[in-house]
Biopython code that builds the backbone (N, CA, C, O; Angstrom):
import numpy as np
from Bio.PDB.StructureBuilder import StructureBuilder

atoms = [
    (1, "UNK", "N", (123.516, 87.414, 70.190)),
    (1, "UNK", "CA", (122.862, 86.484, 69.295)),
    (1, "UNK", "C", (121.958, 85.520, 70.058)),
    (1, "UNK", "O", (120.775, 85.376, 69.747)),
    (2, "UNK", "N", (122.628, 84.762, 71.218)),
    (2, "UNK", "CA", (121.828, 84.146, 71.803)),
    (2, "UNK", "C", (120.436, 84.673, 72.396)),
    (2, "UNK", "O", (119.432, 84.024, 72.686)),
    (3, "UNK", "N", (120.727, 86.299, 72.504)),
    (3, "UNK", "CA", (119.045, 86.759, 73.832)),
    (3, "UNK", "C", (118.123, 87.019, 72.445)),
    (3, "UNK", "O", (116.896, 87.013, 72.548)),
    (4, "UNK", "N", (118.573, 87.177, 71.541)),
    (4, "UNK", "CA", (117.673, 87.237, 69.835)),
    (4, "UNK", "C", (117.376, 86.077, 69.205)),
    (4, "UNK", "O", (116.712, 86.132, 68.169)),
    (5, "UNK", "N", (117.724, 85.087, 69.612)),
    (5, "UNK", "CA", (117.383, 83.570, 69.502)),
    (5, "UNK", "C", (116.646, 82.913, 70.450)),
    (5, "UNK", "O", (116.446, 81.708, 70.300)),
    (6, "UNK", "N", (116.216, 83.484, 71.382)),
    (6, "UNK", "CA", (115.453, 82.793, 72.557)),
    (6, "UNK", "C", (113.987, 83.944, 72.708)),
    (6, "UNK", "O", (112.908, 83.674, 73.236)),
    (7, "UNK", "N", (114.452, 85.404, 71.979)),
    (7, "UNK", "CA", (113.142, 86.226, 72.166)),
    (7, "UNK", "C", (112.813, 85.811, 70.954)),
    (7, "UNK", "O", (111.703, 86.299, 70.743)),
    (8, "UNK", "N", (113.124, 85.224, 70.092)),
    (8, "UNK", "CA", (112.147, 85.066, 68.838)),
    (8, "UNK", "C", (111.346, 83.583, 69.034)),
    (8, "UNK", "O", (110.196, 83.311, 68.688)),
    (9, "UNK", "N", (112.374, 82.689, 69.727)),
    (9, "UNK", "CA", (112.100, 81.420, 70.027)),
    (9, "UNK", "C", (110.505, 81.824, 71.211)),
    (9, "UNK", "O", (109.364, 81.392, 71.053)),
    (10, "UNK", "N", (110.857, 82.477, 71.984)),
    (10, "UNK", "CA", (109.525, 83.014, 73.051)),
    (10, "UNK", "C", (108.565, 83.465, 71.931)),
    (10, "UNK", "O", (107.472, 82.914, 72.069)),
    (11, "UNK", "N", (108.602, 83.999, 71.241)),
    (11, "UNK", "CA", (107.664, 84.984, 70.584)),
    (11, "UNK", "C", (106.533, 84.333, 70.063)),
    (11, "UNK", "O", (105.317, 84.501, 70.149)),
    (12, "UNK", "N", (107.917, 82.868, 69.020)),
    (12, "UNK", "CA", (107.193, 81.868, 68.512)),
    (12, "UNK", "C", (105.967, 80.949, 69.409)),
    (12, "UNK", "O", (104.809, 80.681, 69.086)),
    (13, "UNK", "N", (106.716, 80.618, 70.603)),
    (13, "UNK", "CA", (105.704, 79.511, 70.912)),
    (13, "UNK", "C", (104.160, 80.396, 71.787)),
    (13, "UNK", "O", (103.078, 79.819, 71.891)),
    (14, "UNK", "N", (104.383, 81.668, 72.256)),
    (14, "UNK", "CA", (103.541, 82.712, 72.301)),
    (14, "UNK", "C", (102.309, 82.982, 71.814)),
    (14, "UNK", "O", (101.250, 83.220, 72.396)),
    (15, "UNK", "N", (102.706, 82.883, 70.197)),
    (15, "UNK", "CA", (101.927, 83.303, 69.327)),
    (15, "UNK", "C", (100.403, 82.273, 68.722)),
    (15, "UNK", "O", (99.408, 82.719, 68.151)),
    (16, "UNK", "N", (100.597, 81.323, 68.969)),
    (16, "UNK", "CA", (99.760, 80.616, 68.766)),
    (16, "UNK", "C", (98.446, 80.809, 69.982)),
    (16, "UNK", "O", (97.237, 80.994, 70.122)),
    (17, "UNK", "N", (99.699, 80.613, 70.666)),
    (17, "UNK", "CA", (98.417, 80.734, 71.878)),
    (17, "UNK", "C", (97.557, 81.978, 71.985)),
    (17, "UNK", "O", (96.353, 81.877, 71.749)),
    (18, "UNK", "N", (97.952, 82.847, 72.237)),
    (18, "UNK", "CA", (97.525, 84.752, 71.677)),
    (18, "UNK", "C", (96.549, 84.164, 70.568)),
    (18, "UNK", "O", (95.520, 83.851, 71.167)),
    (19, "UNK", "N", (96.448, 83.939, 69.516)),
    (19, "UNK", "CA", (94.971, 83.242, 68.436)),
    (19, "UNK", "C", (94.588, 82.394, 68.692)),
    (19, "UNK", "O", (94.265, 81.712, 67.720)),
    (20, "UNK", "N", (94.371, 81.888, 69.794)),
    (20, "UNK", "CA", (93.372, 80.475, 70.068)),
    (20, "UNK", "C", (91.907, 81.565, 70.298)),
    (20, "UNK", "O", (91.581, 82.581, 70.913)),
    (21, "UNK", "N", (91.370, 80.597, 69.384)),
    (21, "UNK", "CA", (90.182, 81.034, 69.492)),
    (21, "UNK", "C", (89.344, 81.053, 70.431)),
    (21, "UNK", "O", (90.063, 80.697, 71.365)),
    (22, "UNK", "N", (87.867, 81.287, 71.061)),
    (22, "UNK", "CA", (87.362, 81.153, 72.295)),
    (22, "UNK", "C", (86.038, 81.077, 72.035)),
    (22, "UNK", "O", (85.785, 81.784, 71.059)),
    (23, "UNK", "N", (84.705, 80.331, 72.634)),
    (23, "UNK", "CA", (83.450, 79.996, 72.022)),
    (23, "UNK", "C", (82.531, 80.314, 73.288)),
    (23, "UNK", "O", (82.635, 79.772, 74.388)),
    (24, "UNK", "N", (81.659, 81.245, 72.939)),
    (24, "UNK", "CA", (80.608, 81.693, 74.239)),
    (24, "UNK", "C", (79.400, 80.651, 73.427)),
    (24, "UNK", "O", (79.055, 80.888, 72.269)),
    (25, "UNK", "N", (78.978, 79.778, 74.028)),
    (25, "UNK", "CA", (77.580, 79.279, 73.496)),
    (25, "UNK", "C", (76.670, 79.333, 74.598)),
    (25, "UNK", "O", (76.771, 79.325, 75.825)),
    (26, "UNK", "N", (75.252, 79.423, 73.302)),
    (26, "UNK", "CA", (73.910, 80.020, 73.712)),
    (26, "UNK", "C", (73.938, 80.945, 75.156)),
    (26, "UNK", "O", (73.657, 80.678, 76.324)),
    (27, "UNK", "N", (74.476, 82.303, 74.380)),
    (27, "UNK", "CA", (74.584, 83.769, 74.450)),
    (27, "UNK", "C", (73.710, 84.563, 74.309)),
    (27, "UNK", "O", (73.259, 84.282, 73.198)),
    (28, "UNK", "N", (73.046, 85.543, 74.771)),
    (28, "UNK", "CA", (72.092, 86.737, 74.186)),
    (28, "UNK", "C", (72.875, 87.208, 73.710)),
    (28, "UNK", "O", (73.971, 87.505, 74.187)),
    (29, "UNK", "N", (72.293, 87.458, 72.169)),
    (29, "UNK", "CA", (72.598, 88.499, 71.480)),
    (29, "UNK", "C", (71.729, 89.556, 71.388)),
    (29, "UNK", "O", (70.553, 89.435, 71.732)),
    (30, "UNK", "N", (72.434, 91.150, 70.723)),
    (30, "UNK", "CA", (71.681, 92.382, 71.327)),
    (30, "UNK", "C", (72.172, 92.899, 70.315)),
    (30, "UNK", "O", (73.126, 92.426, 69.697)),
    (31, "UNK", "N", (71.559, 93.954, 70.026)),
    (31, "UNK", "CA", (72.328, 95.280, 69.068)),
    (31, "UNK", "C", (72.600, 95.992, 70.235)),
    (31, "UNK", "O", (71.976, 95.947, 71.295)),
    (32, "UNK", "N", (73.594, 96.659, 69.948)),
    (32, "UNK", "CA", (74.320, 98.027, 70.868)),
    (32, "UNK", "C", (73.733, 98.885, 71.444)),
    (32, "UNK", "O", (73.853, 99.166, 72.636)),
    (33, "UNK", "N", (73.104, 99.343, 70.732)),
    (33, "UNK", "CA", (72.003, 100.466, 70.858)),
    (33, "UNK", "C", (70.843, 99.890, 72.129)),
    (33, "UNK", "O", (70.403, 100.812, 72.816)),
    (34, "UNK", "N", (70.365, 98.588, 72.461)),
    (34, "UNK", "CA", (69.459, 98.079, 73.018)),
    (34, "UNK", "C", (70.134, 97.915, 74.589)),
    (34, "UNK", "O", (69.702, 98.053, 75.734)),
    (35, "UNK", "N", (71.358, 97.567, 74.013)),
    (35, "UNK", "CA", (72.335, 96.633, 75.312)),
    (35, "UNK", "C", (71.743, 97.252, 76.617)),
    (35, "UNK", "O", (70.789, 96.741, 77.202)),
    (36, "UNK", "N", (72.507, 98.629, 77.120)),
    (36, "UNK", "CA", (72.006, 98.660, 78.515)),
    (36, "UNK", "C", (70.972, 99.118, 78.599)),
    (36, "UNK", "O", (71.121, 99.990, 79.455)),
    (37, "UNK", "N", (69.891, 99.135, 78.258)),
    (37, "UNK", "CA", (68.479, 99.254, 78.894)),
    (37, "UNK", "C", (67.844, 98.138, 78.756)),
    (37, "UNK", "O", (66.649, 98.153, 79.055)),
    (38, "UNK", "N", (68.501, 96.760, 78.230)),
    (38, "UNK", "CA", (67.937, 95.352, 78.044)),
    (38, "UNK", "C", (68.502, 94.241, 78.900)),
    (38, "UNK", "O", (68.158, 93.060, 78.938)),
    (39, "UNK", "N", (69.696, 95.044, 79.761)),
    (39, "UNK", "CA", (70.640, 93.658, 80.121)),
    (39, "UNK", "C", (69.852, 93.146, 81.200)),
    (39, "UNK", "O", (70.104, 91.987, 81.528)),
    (40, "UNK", "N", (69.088, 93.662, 81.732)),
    (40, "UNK", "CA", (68.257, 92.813, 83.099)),
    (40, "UNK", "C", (67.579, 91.745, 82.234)),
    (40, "UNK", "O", (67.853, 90.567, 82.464)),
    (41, "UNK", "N", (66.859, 92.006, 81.420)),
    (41, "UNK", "CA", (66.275, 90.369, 80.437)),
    (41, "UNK", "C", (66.631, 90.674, 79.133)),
    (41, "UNK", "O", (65.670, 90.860, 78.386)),
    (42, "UNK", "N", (67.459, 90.753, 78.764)),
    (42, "UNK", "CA", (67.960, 90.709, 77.167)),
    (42, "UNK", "C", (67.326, 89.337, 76.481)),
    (42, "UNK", "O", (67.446, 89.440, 75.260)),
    (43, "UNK", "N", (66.827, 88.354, 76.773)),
    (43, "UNK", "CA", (65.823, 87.621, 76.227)),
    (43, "UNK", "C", (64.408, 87.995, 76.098)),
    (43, "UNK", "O", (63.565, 87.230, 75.631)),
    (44, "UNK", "N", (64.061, 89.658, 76.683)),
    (44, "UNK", "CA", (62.727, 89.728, 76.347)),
    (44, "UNK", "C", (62.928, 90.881, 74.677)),
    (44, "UNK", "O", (62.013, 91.489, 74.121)),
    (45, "UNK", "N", (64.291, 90.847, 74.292)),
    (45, "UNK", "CA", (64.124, 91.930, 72.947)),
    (45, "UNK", "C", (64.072, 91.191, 72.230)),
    (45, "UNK", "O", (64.598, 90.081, 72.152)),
    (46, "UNK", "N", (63.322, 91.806, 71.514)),
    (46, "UNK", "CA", (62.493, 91.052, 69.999)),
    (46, "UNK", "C", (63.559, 91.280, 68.661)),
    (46, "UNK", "O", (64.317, 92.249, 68.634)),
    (47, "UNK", "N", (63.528, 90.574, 67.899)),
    (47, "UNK", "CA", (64.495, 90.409, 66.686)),
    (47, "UNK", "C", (63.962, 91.834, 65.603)),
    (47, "UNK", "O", (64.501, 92.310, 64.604)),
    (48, "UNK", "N", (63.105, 92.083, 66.093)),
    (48, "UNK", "CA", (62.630, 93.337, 64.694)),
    (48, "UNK", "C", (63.185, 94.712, 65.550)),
    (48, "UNK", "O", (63.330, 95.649, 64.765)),
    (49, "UNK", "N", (63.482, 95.020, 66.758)),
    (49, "UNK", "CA", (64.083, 95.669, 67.339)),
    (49, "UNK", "C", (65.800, 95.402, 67.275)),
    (49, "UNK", "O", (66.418, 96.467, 67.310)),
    (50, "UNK", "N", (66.492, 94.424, 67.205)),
    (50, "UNK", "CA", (67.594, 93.771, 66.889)),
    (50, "UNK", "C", (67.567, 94.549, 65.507)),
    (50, "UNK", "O", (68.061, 95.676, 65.522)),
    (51, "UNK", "N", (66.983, 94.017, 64.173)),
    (51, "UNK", "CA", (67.222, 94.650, 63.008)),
    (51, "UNK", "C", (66.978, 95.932, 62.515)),
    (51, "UNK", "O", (67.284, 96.363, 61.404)),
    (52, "UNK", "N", (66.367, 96.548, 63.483)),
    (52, "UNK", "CA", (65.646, 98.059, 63.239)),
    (52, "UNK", "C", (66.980, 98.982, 63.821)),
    (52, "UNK", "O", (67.128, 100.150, 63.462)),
    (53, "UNK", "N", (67.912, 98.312, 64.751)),
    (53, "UNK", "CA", (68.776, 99.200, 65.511)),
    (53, "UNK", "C", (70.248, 98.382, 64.861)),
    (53, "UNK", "O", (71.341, 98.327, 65.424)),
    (54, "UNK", "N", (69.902, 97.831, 63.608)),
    (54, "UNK", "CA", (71.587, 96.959, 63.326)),
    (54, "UNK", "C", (72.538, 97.845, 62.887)),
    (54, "UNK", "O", (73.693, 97.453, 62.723)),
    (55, "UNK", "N", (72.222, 98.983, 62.674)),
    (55, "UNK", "CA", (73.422, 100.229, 62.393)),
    (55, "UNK", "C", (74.215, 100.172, 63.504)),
    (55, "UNK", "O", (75.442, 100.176, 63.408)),
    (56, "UNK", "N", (73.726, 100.126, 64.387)),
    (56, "UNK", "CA", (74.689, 100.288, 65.876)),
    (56, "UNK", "C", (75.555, 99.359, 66.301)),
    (56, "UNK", "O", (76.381, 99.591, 67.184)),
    (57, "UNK", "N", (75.412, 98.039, 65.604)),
    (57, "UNK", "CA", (76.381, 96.804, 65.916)),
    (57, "UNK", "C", (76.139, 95.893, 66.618)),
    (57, "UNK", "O", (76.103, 96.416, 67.732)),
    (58, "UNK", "N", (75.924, 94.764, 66.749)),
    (58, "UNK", "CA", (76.149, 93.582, 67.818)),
    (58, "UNK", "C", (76.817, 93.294, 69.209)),
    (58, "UNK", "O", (77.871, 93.867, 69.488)),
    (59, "UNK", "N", (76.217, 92.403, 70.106)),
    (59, "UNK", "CA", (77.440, 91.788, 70.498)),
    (59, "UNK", "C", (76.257, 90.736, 71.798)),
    (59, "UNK", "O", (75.037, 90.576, 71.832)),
    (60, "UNK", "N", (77.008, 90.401, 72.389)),
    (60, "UNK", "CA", (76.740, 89.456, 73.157)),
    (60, "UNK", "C", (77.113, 89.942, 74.877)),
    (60, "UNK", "O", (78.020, 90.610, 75.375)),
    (61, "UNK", "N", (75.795, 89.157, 75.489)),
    (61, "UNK", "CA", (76.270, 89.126, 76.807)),
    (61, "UNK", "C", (76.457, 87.677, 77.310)),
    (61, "UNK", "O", (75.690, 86.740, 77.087)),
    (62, "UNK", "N", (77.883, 87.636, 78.201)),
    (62, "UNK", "CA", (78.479, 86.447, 78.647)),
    (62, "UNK", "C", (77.609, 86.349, 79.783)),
    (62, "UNK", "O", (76.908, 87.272, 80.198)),
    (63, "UNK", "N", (77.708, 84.731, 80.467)),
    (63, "UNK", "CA", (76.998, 84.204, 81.811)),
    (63, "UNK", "C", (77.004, 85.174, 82.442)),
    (63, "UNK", "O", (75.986, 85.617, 82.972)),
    (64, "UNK", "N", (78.637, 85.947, 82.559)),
    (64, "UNK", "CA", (78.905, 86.873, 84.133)),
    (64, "UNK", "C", (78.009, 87.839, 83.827)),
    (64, "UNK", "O", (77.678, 88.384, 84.880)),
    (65, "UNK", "N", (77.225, 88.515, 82.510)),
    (65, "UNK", "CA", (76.766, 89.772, 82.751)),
    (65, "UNK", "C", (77.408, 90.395, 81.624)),
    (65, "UNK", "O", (76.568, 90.832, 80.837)),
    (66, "UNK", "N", (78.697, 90.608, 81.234)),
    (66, "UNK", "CA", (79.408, 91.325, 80.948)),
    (66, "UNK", "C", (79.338, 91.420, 79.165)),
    (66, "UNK", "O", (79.485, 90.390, 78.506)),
    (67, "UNK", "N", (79.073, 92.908, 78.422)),
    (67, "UNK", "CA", (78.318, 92.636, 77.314)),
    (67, "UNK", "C", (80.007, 92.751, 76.479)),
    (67, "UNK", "O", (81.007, 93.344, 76.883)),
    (68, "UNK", "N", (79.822, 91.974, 75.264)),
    (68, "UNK", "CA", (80.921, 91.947, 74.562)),
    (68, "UNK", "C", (80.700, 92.524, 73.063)),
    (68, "UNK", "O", (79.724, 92.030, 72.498)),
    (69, "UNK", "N", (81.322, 93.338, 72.431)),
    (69, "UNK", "CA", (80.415, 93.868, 71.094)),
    (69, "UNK", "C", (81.384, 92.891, 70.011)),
    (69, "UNK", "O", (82.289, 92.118, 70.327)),
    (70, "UNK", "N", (80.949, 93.160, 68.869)),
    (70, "UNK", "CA", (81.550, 92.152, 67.864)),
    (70, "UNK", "C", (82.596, 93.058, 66.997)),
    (70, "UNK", "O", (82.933, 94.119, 67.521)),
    (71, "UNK", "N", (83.048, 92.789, 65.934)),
    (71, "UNK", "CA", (83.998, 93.606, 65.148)),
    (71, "UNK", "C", (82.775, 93.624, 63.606)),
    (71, "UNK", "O", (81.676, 93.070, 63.587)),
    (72, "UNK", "N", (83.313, 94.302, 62.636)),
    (72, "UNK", "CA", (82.508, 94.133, 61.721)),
    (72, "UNK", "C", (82.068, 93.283, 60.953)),
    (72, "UNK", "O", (81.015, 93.384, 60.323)),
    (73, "UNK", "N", (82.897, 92.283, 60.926)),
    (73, "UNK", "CA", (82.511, 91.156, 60.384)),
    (73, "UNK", "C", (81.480, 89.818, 61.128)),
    (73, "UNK", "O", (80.929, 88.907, 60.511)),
    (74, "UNK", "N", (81.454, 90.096, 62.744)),
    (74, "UNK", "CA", (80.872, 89.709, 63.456)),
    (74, "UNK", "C", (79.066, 90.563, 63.077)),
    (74, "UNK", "O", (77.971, 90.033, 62.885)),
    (75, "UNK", "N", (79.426, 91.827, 63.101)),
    (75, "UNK", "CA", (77.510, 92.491, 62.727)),
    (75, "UNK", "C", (77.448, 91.885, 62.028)),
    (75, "UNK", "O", (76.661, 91.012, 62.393)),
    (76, "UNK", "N", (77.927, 91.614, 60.715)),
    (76, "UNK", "CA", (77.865, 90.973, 59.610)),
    (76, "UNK", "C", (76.970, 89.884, 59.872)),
    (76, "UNK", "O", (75.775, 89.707, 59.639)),
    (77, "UNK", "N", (78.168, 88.974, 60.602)),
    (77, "UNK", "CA", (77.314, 87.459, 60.224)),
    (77, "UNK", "C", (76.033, 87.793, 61.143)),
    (77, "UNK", "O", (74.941, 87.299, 60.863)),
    (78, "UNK", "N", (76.234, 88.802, 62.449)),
    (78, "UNK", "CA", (74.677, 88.592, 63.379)),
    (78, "UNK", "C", (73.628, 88.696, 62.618)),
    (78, "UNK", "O", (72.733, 87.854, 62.549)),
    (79, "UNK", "N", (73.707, 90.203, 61.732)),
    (79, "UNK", "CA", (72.524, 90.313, 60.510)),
    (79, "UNK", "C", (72.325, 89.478, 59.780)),
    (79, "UNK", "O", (71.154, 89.226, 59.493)),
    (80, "UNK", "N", (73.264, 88.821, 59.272)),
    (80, "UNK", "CA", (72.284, 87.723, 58.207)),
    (80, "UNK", "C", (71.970, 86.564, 59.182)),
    (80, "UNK", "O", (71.004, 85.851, 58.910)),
    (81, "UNK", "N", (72.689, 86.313, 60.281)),
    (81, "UNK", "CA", (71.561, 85.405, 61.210)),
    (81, "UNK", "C", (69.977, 85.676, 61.754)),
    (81, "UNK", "O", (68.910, 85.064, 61.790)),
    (82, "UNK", "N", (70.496, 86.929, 62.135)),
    (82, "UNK", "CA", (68.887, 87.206, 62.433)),
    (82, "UNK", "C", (68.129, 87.560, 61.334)),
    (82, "UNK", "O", (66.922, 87.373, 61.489)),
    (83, "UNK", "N", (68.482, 88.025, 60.246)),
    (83, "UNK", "CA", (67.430, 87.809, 58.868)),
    (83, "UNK", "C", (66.491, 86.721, 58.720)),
    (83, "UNK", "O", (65.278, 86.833, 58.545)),
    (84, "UNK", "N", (67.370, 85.337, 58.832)),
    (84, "UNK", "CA", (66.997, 84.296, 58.506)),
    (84, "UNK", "C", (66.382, 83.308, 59.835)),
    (84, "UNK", "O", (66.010, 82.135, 59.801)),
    (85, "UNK", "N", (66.418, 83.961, 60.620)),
    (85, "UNK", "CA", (65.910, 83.537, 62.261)),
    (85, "UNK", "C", (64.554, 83.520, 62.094)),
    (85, "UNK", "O", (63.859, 84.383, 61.556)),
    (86, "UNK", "N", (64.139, 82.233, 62.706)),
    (86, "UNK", "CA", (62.205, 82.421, 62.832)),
    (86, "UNK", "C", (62.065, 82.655, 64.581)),
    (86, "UNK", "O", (61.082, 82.432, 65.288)),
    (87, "UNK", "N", (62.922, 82.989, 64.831)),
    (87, "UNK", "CA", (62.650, 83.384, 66.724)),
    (87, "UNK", "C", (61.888, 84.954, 66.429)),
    (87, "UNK", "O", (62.270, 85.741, 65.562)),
    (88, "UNK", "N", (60.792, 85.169, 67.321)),
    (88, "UNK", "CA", (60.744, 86.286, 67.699)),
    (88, "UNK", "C", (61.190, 87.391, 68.774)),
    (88, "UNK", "O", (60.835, 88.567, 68.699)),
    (89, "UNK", "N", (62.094, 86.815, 69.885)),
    (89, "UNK", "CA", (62.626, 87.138, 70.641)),
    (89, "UNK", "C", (63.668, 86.291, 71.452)),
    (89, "UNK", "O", (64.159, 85.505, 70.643)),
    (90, "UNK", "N", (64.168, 86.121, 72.565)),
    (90, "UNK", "CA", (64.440, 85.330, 73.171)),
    (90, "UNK", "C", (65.850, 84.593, 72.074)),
    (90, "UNK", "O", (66.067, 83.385, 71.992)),
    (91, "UNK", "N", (66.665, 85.711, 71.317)),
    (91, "UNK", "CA", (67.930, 85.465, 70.902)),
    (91, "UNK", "C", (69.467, 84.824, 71.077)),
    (91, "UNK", "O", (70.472, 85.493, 71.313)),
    (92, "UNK", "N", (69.422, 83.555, 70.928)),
    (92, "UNK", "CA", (70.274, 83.485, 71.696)),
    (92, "UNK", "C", (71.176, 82.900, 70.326)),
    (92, "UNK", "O", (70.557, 82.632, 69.296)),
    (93, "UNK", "N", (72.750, 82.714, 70.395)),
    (93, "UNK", "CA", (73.573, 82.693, 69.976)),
    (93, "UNK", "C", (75.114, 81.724, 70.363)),
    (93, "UNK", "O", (75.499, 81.668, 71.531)),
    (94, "UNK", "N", (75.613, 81.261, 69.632)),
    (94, "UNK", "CA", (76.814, 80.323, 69.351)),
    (94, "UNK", "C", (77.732, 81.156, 68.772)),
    (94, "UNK", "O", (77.687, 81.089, 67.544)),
    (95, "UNK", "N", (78.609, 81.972, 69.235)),
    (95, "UNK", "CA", (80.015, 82.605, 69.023)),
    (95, "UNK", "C", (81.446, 82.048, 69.305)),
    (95, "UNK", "O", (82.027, 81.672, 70.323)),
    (96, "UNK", "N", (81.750, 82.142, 68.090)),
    (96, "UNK", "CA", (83.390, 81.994, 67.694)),
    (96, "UNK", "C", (84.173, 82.956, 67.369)),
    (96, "UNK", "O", (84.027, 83.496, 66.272)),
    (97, "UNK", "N", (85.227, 83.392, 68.306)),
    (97, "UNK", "CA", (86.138, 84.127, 67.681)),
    (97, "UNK", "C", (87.320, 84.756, 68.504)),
    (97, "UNK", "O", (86.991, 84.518, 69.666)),
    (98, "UNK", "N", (88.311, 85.314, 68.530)),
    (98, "UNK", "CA", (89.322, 86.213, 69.041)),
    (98, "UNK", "C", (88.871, 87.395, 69.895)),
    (98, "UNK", "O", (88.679, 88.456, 69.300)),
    (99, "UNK", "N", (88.616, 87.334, 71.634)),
    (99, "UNK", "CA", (88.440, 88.339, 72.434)),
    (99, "UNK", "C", (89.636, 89.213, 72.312)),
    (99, "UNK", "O", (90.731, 88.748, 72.626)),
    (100, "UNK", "N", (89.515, 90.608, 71.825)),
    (100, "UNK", "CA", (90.594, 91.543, 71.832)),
    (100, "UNK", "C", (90.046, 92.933, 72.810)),
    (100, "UNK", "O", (89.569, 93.916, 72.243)),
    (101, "UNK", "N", (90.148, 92.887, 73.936)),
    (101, "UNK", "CA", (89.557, 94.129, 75.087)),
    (101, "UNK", "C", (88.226, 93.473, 75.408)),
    (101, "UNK", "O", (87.857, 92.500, 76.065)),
    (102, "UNK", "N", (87.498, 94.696, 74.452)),
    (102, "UNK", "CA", (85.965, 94.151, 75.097)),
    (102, "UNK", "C", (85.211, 93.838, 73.744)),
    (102, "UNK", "O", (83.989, 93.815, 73.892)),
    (103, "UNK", "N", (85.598, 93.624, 72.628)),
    (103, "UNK", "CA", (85.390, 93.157, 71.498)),
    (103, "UNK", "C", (86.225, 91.760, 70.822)),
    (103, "UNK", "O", (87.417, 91.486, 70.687)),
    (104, "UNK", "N", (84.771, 90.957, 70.438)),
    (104, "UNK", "CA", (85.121, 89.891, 69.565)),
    (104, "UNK", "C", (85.136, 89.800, 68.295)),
    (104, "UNK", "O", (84.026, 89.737, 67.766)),
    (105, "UNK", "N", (86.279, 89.764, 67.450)),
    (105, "UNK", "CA", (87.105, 89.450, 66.001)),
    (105, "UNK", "C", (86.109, 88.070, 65.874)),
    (105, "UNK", "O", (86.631, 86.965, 66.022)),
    (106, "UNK", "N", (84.539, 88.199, 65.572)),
    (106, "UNK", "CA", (83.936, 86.673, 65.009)),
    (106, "UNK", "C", (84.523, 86.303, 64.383)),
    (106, "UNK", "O", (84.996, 87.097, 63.569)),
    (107, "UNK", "N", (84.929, 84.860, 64.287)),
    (107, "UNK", "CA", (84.944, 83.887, 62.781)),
    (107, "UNK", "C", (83.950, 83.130, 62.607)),
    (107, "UNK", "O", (83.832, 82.663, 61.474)),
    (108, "UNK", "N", (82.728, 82.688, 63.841)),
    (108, "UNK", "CA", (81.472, 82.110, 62.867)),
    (108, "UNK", "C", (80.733, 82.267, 64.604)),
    (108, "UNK", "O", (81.109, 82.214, 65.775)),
    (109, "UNK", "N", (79.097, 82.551, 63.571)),
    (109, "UNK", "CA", (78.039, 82.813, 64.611)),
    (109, "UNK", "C", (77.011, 81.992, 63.808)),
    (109, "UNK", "O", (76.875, 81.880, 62.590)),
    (110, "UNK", "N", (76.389, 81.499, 64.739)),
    (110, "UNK", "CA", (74.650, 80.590, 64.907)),
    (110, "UNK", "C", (74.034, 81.118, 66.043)),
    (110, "UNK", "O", (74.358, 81.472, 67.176)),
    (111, "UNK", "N", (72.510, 81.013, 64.984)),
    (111, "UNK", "CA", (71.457, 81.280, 66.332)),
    (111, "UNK", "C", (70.934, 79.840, 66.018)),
    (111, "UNK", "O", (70.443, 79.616, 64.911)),
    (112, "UNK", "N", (71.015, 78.991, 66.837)),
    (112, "UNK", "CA", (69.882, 77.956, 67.027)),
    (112, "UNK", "C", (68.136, 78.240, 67.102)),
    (112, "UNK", "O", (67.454, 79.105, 67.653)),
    (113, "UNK", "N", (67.837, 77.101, 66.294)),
    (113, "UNK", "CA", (66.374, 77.036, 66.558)),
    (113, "UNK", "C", (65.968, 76.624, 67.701)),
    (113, "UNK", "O", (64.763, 76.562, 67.943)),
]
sb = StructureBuilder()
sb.init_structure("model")
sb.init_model(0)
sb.init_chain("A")
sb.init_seg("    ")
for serial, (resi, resn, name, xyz) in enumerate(atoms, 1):
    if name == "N":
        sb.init_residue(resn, " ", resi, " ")
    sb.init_atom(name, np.array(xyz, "f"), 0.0, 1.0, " ", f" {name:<3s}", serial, name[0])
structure = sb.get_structure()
């Protein structure tokens, strides 16, 4: 009883931490499809190339380099950000959400003007 009272007690205080959320700001964002033939200047792809290739999915590259794709609800919000974006290139991005491998579970994205 006691080692089932202390693994649930572990589990509990665990678990919170495991969903803390995590925030990459002003990020390149990329569609998938673009990523590695753009990562040397991923600020020179243009947003009509971003929406022309949004079947393929989102995601972001961090400071280190390292590109992170989004989950579906993350394409989601990227597309209607970049819909409504007056940037023509030079994409950059404010991400919120749950790193799980090499994909982020968004809960909210901005592109700044």
């Amino acid at each position: 009883m006691r080692k089932i009272l202390l693994g649930t007690l572990a589990l509990a205080v665990m678990l919170p931490l495991a969903a803390r959320a995590e925030s990459w700001e002003n990020v390149s964002l990329i569609d998938q499809m673009c990523s590695a033939k753009m990562k040397a200047n991923p600020d020179a792809h243009p947003v009509s190339c971003a929406l022309k290739c949004a079947s393929s999915g989102f995601g972001i590259y961090t400071s280190s380099g390292q590109f992170l794709k989004f989950d579906t609800a993350g394409n989601e919000k990227a597309l209607a950000a970049l819909k409504v974006s007056k940037k023509k290139d030079h994409i950059r991005a404010n991400v919120t959400g749950d790193l799980k491998g090499d994909t982020i579970d968004v809960t909210a994205l901005s592109i700044p003007d």
